[in-house]
C-alpha positions in Angstrom: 89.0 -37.3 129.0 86.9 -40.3 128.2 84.6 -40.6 125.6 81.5 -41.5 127.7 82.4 -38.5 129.8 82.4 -36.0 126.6 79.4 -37.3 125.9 77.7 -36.8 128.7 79.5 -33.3 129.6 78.2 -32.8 126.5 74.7 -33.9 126.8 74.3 -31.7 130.1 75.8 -28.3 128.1 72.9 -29.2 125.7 70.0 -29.9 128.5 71.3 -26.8 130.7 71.2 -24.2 127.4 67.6 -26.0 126.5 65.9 -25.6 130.1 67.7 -22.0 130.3 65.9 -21.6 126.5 62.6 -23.0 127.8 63.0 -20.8 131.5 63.5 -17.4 129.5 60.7 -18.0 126.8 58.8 -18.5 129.8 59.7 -15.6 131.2 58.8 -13.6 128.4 55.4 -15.1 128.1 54.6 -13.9 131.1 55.8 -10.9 130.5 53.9 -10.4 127.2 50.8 -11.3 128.5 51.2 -8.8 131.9 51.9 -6.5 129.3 48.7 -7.4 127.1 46.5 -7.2 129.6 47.7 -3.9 131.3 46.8 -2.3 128.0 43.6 -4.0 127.9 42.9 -2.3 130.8 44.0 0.9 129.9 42.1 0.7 126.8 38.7 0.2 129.0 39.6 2.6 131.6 40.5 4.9 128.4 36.9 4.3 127.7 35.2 5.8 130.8 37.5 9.0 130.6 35.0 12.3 130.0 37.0 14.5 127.8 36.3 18.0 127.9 35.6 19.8 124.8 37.7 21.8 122.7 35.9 25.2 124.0 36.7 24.0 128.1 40.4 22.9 126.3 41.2 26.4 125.1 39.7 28.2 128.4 41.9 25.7 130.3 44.7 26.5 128.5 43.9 30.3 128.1 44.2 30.3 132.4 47.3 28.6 132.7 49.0 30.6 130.4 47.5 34.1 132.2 48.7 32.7 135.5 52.0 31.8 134.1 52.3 35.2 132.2 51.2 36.9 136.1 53.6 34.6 137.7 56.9 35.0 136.2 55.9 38.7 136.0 55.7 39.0 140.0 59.2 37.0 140.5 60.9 38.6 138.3 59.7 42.2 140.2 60.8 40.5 143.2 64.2 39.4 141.6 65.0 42.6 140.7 63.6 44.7 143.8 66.3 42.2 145.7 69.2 41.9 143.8 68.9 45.9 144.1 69.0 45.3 147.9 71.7 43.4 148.0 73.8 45.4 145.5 73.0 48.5 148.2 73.7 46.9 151.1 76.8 44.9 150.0 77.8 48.1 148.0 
């Protein structure tokens, strides 16, 4: 190979890995700042949220578990009422 085209295989190894460099910097910038401003937003929509207090917390919290507790109750009734069933008529 000659030496003018070393040089300039060369030269284009070093532009191609510099404008990929530049093109993913890029890239991240862009990223980074969608980023930053999605949180921004989050932060002032954060901002409007009406929390509920710690009394409406524990009521909250007090149904779901009741309804849970009533729940799993009933299907398991049910499970057992039909595995009976099928244990009868199966024999």
């Amino acid at each position: 190979m000659r030496s003018a085209d070393r040089r300039l295989k060369a030269f284009y190894e070093v532009f191609r890995c510099g404008v990929i460099r530049d093109f993913r910097m890029d890239r991240i910038k862009v990223i980074a700042e969608k980023v930053r401003q999605f949180l921004a937003g989050s932060k002032v929509e954060l901002k409007k949220v009406t929390w509920p207090t710690p009394k409406q917390t524990l009521a909250s919290t007090s149904v779901v578990i009741i309804v849970v507790i009533i729940v799993s109750v009933f299907l398991g009734i049910v499970d057992f009422g039909l595995t009976k069933i099928v244990k009868l008529v199966l024999g």
